[in-house]
Structure formats: structure tokens, C-alpha cells
C-alpha positions as a Markdown table, in Angstrom:
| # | Residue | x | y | z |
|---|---|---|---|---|
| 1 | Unk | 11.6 | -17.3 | -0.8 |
| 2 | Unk | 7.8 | -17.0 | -1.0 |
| 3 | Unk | 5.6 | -17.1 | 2.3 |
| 4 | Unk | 4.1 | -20.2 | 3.3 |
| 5 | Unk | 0.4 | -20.0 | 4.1 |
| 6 | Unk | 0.4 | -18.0 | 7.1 |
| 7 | Unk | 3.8 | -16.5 | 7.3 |
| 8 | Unk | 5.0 | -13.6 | 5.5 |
| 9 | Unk | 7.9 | -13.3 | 3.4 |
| 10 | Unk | 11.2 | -13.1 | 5.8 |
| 11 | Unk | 12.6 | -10.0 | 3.4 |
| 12 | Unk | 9.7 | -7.8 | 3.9 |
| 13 | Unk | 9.7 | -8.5 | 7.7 |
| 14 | Unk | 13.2 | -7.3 | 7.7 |
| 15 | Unk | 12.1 | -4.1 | 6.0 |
| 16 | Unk | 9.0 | -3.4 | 8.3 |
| 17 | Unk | 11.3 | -3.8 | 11.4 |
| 18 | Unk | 14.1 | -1.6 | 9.2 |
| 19 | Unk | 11.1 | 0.8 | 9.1 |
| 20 | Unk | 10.4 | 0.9 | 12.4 |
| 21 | Unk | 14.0 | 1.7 | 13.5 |
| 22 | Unk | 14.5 | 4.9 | 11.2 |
| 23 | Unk | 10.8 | 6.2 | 12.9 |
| 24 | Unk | 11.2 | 8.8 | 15.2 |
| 25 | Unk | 7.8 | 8.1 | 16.9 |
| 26 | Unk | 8.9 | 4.4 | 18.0 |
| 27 | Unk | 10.7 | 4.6 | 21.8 |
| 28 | Unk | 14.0 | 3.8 | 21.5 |
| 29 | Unk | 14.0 | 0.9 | 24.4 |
| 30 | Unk | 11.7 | -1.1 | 20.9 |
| 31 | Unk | 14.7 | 0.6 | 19.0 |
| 32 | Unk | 17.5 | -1.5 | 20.5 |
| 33 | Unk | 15.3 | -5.1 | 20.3 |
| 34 | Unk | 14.5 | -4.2 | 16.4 |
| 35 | Unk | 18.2 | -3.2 | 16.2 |
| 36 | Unk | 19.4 | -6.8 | 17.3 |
| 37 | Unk | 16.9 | -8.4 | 15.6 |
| 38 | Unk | 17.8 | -6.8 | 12.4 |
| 39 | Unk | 21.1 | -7.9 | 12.7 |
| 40 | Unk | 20.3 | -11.2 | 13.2 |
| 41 | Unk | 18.5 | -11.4 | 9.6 |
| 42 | Unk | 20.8 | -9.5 | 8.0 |
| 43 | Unk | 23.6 | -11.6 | 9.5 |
| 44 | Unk | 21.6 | -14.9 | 8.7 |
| 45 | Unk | 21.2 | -14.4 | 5.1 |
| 46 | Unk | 25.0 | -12.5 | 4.2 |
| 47 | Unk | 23.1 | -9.5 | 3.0 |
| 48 | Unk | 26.2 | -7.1 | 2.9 |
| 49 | Unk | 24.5 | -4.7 | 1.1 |
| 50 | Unk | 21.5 | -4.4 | 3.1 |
| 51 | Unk | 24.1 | -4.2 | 6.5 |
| 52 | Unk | 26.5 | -1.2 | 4.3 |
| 53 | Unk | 23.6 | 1.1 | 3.7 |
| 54 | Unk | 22.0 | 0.7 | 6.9 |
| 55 | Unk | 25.2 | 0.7 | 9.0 |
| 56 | Unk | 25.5 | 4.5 | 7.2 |
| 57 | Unk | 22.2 | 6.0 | 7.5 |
| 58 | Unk | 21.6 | 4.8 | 11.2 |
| 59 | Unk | 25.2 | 5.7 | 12.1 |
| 60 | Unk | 26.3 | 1.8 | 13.2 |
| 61 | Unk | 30.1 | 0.9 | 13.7 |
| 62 | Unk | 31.0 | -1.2 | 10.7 |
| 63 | Unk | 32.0 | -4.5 | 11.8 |
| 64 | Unk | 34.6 | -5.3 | 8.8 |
| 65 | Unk | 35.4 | -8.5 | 9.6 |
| 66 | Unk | 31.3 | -9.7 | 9.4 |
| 67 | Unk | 31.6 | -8.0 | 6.2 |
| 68 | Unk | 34.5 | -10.1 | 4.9 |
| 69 | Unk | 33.2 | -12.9 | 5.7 |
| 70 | Unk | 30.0 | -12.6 | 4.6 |
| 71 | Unk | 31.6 | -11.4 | 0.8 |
| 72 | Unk | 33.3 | -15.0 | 1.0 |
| 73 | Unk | 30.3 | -16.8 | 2.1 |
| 74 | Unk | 28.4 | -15.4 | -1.0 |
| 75 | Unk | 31.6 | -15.8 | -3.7 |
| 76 | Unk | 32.0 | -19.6 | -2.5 |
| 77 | Unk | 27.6 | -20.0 | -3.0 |
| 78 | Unk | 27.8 | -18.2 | -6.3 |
| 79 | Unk | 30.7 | -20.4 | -7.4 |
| 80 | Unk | 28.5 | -23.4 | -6.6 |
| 81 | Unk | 25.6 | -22.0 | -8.1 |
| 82 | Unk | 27.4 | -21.5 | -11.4 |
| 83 | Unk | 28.7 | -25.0 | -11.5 |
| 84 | Unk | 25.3 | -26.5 | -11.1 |
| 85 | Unk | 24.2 | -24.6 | -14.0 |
| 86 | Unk | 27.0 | -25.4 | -15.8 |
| 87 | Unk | 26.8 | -29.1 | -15.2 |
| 88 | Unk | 22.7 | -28.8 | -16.2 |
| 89 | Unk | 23.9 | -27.0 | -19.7 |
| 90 | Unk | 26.0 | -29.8 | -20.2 |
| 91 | Unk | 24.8 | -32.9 | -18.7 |
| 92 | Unk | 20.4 | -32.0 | -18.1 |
| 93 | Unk | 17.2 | -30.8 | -19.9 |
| 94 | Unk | 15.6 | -27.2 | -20.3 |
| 95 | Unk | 14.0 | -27.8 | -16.9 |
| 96 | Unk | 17.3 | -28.5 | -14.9 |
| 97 | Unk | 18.7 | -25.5 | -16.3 |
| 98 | Unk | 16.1 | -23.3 | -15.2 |
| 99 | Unk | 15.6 | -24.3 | -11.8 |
| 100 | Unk | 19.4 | -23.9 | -12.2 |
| 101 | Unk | 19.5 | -20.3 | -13.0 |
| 102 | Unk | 16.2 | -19.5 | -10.8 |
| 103 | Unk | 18.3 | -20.9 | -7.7 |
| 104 | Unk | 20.9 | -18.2 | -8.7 |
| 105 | Unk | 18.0 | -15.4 | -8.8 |
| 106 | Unk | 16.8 | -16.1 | -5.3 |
| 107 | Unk | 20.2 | -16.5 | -4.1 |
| 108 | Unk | 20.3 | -12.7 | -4.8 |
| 109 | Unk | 17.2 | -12.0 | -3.4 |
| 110 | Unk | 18.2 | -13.3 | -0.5 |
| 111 | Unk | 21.4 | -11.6 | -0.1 |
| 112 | Unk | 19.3 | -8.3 | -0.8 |
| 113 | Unk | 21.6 | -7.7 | -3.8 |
| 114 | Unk | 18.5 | -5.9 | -6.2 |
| 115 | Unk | 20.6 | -5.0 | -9.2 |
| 116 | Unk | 21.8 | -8.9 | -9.7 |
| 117 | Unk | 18.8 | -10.4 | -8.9 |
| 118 | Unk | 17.1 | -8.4 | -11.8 |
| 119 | Unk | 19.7 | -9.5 | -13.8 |
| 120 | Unk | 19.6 | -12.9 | -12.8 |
| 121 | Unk | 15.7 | -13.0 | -13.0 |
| 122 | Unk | 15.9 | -11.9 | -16.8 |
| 123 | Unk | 18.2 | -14.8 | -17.7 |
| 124 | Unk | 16.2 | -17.8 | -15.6 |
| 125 | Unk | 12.5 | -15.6 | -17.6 |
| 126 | Unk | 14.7 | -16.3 | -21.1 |
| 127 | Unk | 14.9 | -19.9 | -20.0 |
| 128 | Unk | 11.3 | -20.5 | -18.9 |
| 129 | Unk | 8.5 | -21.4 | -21.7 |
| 130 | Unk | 5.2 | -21.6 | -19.2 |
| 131 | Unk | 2.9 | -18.6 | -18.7 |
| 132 | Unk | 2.7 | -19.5 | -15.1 |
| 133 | Unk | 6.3 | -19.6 | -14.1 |
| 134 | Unk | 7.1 | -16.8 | -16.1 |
| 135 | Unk | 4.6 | -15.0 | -13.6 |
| 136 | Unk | 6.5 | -16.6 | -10.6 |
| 137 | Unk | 9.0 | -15.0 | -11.8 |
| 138 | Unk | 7.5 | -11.5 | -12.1 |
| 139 | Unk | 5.9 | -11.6 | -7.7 |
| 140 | Unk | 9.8 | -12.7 | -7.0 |
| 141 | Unk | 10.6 | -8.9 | -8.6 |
| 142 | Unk | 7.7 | -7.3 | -7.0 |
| 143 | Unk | 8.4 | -8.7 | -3.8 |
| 144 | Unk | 12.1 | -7.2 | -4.3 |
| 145 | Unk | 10.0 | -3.9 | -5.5 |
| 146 | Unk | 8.5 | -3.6 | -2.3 |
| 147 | Unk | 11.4 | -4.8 | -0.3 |
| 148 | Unk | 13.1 | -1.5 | -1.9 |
| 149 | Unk | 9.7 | 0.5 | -2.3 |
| 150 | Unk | 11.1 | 0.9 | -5.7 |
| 151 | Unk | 7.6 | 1.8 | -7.1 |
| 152 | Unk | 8.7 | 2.1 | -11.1 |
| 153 | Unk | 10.1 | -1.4 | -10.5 |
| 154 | Unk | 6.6 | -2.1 | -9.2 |
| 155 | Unk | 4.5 | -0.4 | -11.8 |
| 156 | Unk | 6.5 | -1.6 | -14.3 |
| 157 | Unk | 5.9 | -5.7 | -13.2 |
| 158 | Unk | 2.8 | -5.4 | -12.7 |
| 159 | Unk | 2.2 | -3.9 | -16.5 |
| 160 | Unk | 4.1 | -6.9 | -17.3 |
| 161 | Unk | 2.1 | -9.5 | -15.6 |
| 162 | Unk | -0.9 | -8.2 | -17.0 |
| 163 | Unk | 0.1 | -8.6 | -20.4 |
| 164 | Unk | 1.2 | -12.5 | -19.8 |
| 165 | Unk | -2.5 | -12.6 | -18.2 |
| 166 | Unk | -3.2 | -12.0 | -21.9 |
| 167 | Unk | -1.5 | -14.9 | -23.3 |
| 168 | Unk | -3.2 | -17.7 | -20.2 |
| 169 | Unk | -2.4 | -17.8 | -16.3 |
| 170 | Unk | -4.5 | -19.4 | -13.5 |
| 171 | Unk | -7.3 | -18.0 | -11.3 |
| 172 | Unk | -5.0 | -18.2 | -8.6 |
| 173 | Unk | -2.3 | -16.1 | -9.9 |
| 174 | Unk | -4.6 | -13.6 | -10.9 |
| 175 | Unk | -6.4 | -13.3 | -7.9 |
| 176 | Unk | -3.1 | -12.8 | -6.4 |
| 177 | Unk | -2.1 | -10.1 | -8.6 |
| 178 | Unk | -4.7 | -8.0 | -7.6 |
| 179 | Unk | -3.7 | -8.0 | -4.2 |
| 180 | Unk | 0.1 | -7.0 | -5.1 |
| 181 | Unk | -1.3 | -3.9 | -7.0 |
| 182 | Unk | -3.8 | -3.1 | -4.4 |
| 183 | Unk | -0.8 | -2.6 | -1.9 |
| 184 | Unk | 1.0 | -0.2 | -5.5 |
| 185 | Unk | -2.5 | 1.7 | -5.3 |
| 186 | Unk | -2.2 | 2.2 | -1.7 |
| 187 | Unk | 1.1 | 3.1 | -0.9 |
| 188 | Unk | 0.9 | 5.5 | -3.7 |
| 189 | Unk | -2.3 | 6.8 | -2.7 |
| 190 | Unk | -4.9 | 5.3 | -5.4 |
| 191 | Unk | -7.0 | 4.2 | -2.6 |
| 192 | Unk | -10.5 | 4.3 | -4.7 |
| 193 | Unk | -8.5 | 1.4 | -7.1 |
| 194 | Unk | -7.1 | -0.1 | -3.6 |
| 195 | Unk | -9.8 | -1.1 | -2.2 |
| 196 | Unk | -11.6 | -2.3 | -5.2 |
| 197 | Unk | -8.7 | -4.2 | -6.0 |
| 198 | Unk | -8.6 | -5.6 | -2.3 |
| 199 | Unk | -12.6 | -6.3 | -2.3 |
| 200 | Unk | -12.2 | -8.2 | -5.0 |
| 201 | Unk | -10.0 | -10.1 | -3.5 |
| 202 | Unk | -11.6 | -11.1 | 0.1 |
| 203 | Unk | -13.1 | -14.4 | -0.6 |
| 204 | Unk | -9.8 | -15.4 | -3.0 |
| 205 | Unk | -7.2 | -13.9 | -0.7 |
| 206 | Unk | -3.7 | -16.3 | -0.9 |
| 207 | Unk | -1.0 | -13.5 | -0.9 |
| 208 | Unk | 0.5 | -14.4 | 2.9 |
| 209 | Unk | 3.9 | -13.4 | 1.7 |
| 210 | Unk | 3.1 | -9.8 | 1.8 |
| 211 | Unk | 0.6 | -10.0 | 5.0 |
| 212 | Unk | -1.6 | -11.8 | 7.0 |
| 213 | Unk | -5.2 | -11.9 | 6.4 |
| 214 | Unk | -5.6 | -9.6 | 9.4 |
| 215 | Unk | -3.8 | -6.7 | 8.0 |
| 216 | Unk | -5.6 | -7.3 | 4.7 |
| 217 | Unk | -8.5 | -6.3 | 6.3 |
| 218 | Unk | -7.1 | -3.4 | 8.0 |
| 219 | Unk | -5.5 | -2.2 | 4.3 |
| 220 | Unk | -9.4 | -2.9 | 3.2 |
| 221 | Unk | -11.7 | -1.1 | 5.5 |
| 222 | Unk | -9.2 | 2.1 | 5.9 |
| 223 | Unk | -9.6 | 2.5 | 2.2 |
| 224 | Unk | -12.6 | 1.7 | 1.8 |
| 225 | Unk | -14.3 | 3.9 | 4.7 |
| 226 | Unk | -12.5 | 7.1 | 2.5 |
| 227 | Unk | -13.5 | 5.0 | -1.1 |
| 228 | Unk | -17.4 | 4.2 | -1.2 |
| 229 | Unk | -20.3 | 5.8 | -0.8 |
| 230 | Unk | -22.5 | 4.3 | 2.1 |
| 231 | Unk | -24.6 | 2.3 | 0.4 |
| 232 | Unk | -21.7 | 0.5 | -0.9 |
| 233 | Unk | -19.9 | 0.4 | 2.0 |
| 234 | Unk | -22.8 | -1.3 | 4.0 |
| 235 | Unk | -22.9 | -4.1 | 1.1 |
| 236 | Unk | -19.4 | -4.5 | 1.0 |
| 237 | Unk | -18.0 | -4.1 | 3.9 |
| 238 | Unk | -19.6 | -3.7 | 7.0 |
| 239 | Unk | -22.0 | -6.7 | 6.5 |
| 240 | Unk | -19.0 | -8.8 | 4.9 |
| 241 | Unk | -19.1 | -12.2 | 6.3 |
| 242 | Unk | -15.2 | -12.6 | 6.1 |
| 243 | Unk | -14.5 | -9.0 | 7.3 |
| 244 | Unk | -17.0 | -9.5 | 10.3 |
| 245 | Unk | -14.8 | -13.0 | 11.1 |
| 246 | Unk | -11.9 | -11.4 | 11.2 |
| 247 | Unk | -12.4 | -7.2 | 12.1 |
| 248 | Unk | -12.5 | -8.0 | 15.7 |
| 249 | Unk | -9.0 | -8.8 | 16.0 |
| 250 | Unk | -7.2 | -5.5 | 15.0 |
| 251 | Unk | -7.6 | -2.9 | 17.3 |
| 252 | Unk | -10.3 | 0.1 | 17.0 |
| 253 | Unk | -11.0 | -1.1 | 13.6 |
| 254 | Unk | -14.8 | -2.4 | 14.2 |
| 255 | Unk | -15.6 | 0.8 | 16.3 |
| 256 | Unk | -14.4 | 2.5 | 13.3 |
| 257 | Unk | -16.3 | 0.9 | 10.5 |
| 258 | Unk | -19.5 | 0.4 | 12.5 |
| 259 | Unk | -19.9 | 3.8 | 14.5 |
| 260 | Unk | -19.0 | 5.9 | 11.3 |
| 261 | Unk | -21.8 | 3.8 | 9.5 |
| 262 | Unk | -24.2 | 4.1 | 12.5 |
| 263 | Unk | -23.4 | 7.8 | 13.0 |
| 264 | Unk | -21.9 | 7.4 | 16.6 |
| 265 | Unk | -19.6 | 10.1 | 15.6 |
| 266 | Unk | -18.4 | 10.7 | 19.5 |
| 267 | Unk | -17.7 | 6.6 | 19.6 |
| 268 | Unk | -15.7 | 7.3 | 16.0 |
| 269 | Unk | -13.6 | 10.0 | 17.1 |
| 270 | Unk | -12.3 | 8.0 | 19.9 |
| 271 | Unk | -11.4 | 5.0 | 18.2 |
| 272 | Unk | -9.9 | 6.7 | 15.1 |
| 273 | Unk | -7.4 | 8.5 | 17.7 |
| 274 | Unk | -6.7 | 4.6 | 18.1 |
| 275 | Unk | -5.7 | 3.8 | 14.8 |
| 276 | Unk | -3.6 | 7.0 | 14.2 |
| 277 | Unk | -0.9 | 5.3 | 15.7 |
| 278 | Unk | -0.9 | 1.9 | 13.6 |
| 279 | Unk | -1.3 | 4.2 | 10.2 |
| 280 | Unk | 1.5 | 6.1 | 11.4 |
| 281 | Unk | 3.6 | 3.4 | 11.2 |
| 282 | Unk | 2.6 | 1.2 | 8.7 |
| 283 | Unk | 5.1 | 1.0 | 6.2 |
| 284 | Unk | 2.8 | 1.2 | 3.0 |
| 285 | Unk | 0.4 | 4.0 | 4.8 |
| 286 | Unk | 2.6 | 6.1 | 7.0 |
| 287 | Unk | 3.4 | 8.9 | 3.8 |
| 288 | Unk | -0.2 | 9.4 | 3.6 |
| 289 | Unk | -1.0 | 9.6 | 7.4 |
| 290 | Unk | -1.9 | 13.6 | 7.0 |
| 291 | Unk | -4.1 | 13.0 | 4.2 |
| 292 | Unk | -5.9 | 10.0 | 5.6 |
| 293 | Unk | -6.5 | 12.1 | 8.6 |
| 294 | Unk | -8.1 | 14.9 | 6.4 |
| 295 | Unk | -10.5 | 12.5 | 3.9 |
| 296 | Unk | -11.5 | 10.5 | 6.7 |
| 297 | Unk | -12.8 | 13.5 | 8.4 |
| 298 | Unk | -14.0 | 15.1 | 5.1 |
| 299 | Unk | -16.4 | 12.0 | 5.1 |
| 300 | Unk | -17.4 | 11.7 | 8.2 |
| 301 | Unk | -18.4 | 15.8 | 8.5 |
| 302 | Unk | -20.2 | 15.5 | 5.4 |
| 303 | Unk | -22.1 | 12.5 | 6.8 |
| 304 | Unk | -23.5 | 14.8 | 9.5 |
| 305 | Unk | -24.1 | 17.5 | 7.5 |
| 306 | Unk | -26.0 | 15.4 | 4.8 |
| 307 | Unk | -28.9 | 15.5 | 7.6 |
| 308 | Unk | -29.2 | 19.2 | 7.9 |
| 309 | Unk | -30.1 | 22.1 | 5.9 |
| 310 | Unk | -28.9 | 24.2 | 9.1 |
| 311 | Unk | -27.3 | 23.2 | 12.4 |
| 312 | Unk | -26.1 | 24.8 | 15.5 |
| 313 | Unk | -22.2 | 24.7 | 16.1 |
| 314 | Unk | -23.0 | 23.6 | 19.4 |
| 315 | Unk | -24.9 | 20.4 | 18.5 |
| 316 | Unk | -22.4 | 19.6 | 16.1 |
| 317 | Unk | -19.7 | 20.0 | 18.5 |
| 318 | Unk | -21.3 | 17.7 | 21.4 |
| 319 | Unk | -22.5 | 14.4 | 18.3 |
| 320 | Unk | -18.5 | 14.4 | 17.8 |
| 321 | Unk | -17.8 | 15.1 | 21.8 |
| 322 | Unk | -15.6 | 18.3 | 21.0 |
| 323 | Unk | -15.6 | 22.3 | 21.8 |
| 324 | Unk | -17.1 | 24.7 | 19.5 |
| 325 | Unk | -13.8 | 26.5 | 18.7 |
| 326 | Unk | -12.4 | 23.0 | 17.1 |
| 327 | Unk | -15.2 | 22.3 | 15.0 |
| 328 | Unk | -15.0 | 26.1 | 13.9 |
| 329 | Unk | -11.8 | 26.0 | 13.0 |
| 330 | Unk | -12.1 | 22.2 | 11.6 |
| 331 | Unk | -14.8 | 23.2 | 9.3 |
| 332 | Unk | -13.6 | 26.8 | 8.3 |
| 333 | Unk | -10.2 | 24.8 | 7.0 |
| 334 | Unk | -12.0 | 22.2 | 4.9 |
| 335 | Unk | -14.4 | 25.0 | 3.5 |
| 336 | Unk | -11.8 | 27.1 | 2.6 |
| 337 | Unk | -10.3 | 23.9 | 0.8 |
| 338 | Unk | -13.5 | 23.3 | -0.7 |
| 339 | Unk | -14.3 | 19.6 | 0.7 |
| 340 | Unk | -17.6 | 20.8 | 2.5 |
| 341 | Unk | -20.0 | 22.7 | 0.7 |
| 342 | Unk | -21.6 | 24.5 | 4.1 |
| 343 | Unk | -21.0 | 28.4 | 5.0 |
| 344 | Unk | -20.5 | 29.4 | 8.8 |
| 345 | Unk | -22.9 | 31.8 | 10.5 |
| 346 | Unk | -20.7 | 32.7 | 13.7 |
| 347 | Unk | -23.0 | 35.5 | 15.3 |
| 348 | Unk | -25.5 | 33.0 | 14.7 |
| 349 | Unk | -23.1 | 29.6 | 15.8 |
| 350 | Unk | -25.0 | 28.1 | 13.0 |
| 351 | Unk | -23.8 | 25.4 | 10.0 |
| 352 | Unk | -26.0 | 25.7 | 7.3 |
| 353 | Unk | -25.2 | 24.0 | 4.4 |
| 354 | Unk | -25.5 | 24.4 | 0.8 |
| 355 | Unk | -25.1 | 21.4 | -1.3 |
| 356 | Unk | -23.9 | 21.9 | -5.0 |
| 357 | Unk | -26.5 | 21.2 | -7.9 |
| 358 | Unk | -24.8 | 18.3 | -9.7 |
| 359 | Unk | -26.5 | 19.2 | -13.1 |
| 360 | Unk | -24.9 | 23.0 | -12.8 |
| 361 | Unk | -21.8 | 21.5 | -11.9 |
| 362 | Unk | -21.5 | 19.1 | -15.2 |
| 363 | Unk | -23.1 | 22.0 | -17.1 |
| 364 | Unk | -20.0 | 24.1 | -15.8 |
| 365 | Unk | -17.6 | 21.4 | -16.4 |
| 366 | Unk | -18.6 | 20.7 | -20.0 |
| 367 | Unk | -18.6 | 24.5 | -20.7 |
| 368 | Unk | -14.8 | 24.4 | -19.1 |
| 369 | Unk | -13.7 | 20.9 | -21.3 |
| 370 | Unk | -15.2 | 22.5 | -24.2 |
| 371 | Unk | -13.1 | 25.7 | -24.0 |
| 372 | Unk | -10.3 | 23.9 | -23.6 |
| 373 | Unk | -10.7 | 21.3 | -26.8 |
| 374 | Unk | -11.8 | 24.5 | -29.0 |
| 375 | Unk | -8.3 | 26.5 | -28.2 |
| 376 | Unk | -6.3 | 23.3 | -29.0 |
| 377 | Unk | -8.5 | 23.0 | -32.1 |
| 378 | Unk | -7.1 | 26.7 | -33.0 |
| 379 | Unk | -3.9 | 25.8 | -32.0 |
| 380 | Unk | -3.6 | 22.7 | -34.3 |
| 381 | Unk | -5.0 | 24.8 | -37.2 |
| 382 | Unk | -2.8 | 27.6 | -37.0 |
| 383 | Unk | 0.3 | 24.6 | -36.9 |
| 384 | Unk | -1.4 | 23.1 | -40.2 |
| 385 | Unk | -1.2 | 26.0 | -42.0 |
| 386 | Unk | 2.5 | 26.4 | -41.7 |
């Protein structure tokens, strides 16, 4: 079940393409190719379940007698399945049996049937002594996690495989970890902890069963750009030796990176209207595509305004190659919302900016906290003396 170096797992193709056919932003000409191709997979590997659920939401004709035959495929592979770990009981050693049982769990994965394949996982983990196949065991569930996007599943395996990192486990295991919680802190929009996670995890990066190295880098600029400050991001990312090998081969990314960083905010306008499109559907990224938009251009205004104590609208307007009454009505949003600290002059048509005082600000927020621990002081003393 897990991805060869190179190729990604064949389950969480299927779910990118299933994806892409419930998005209403991809023509429907791609629809019909994704639509036989999905079949094909689902087909392939009997997964009944997978072909029931989707058959309903997209509205397909149910082909009953692909369903009945696919329910005897799987009865007659279980049957087999149970009589190889039956014969191991009786006839082999602890390993047999385990590999016998494990079969069965990625048997189910394969079929797409979660709920016995959790089952089936917990039996082959009662049978397995090592730390490291014990962890095995855990990516097979969070590769069905993200198959489903069942993130408690997600969060819950990878508090688990932290705590057998406690008892032993390999570099390599850990190293891959880190990239299987990035994608959790991603899609759930941690991206600070994402793209520390993923920037640790450059020069170490193994986990082709969720993605190729390309879209790695994608998941780790994008987060980062919105993440660190830019004396970080010049050290850890735009003078990266492996992102540099590699940024050049997805789309509009290096114009990204490189003319926020060099203040070619025109250049950056243009080729984050590029990537739009690919964060809009990405499967892990697409839920967050309206608050990407705003942080990315939260940073990237504040950038320019970092250089000014006052600037003309106008100015401002032709560095990012737009009309006046956008960036009016740009700024005046993410002022109201509080993410720039600048007040408009419009008579005027002048920015000027006035950037908080970070020792007032932890003077006010100290005050606040210490407000708040005195009234649950009172609070506790009045319940102690009842």
C-alpha cells in the first residue's frame, strides 16, 4: 500500500481526482476523463463502498451487477485471508501471524472499507512487539485519515506515534512523521507549525506516498511566505539549495517567493493571480483559499508600508500596478480588520502609517491577563468558602 520512492500512494490519487470532480471550478470536458478514470480505480480495487457514496452524492446510475460482484470478490479474499491466519495460529510463529493479520488490514484499506480496517489494524498492532512496525502501522491509519480527511482520526495517530517515539523509533520514521503532521497543520490551518514542520524536513524528505517532492515545496514556500519574518525567510527559504533545485518546476512559484522578497510587488501580483488557481484546488489548501488570499496580502502591504512613515495612494497603487480606488478599498478593509496599523488621508490620497509600540502593547496585554487571573482568583475564593 505505501508509495514507492517517487510515486504516490494509489488511494490518495483516487481522492485528489474524487476532489476534483465534486469542484465546481474544474470544466466539465476534465470532469468526464476524471469520471472514467475514477471508475477504473474504484473498479480495480472492489471498493464498493467508495463507488456507493460517490455513485449518491455525484448522482451516477448504480451499476448493481458491478456491485455484486465486487461484494463476492471481496467475501472469497477475506475467506482466504482468514484461512492463512488460521493456518499461521496453528501451524507458524508470532511473525507469520502478523504479517497474516496485517495482509487482512491492507486488504481493507484497499477496498476503502475505513471502519474494518481500523479494526483490523488494532488486532495486527496487538500482535506486533517492535517499536518500528508498530509505527508502520500507525502511517497505514493516517494514510486512511487523509484518504477520508478524517482529521480526529489524524490528530489522534499522530498523538500516538509520538508517544511510541518515546519508547525508540528510527530517524527515518521520525523525519517522516513530521511531514504527515505538517500536511494535519496545514489543511487545518496551523501554517506557522506547517512550515516549521516541513523545513525541517527538506534535506530528510522520504514521504512520496503522500506527494512528490515538487508539491512539498509548493506546501513549503506558500506557508512559509505567510509564516516567517524576512530575515527568516531569506535563510530558509529563498536561498535553500534544495528549494532553488527544485522551485523552478511549479508554476509562478519562484516569481512569488523572489519578487515578494525583492519588493517587485507589480511582478508579485501577477504571479500570485497564477497560483490562485492551484490553491484553489488543492485538496489540503482549497478550505483556506480566502484566507490565504487575505494573509498573503496582509504581508506583502505591510512590507511596503514598513518603508514609509507616509505615502501617496498613488505611488502605492502603481509599485503593485493597480488603480487607486482598489488599494483604497484594499487597505480600508484590512485596517478596519486591524491587520495594518496605517490610517488613510483621502483629501490628502496619502498612507501614513503608525506602527504600534510593542512595549505598550505587552504593557496592555499583561494589564488585560492580569485582570483576568485576579477575577478567577475571586471566583475560586468565593467557591472555597462554601
Amino acid at each position: 500500500m505505501e508509495g514507492q520512492e517517487g510515486t504516490q500512494m494509489p488511494h490518495l490519487v483516487l481522492a485528489n481526482k474524487l476532489f476534483l470532480l465534486r469542484h465546481p471550478d474544474v470544466p466539465d470536458i476534465e470532469k468526464v476523463r476524471l469520471k472514467e478514470e475514477v471508475f477504473v480505480s474504484i473498479k480495480d480495487n472492489d471498493m464498493v463502498s467508495v463507488y456507493e457514496s460517490t455513485a449518491a452524492e455525484l448522482g451516477w446510475e448504480v451499476d448493481q451487477g458491478l456491485v455484486d460482484a465486487m461484494r463476492v470478490k471481496i467475501e472469497e479474499e477475506v475467506k482466504k485471508l482468514d484461512e492463512k491466519i488460521a493456518d499461521a495460529e496453528e501451524n507458524l510463529g508470532e511473525s507469520e501471524v502478523r504479517e497474516a493479520h496485517l495482509a487482512k488490514s491492507l486488504f481493507y484499506i484497499k477496498i476503502g472499507d475505513q471502519e474494518k480496517a481500523l479494526v483490523q489494524l488494532k488486532v495486527t498492532e496487538r500482535k506486533t512487539v517492535a517499536v518500528g512496525q508498530k509505527m508502520d502501522l500507525v502511517f497505514y491509519t493516517l494514510q486512511l485519515g487523509f484518504f477520508y480527511m478524517d482529521f480526529d482520526l489524524i490528530s489522534k495517530s499522530i498523538d500516538k506515534a509520538k508517544n511510541l517515539f518515546e519508547e525508540g523509533g528510527d530517524w527515518e520514521r521520525k523525519n517522516r512523521l513530521k511531514v504527515y503532521e505538517g500536511l494535519y497543520c496545514m489543511a487545518t490551518r496551523n501554517f506557522k507549525k506547517a512550515a516549521s514542520l516541513f523545513l525541517d524536513s527538506i534535506s530528510t524528505f522520504t514521504t512520496y506516498e503522500l506527494f512528490n517532492y515538487d508539491t512539498f515545496i509548493f506546501y513549503t514556500v506558500l506557508t512559509s511566505v505567510i509564516s516567517l519574518d524576512r530575515v527568516s525567510l531569506k535563510q530558509k527559504v529563498v536561498d535553500a539549495p534544495e528549494i532553488l533545485t527544485v522551485i523552478g518546476k511549479v508554476p509562478h512559484l519562484s516569481e512569488f517567493l523572489n519578487s515578494l522578497y525583492g519588493c517587485q510587488y507589480k511582478s508579485f501580483f501577477s504571479a500570485f493571480a497564477g497560483l490562485a488557481d492551484q490553491i484553489k484546488l488543492d485538496r489540503y489548501l482549497h478550505r483556506h483559499f480566502r484566507y490565504y488570499m487575505r494573509e498573503v496580502r496582509t504581508v506583502v502591504y505591510s512590507q511596503f508600508l514598513e518603508s514609509y512613515k507616509s505615502v501617496t495612494m498613488d505611488a502605492m497603487a502603481r509599485a503593485f500596478g493597480v488603480n487607486v480606488d482598489f488599494i483604497d478599498m484594499e487597505l480600508s478593509r484590512f485596517i478596519a480588520a486591524g491587520k495594518l496599523h496605517c490610517k488613510i488621508d483621502k483629501v490628502a490620497g496619502v498612507l501614513e502609517t503608525n506602527r504600534p509600540d510593542a512595549k505598550n502593547a505587552l504593557y496592555q496585554s499583561t494589564i488585560k491577563q492580569g485582570d483576568f487571573l485576579l477575577n478567577r482568583i475571586q471566583k475560586l475564593s468565593r467557591v472555597i468558602d462554601l
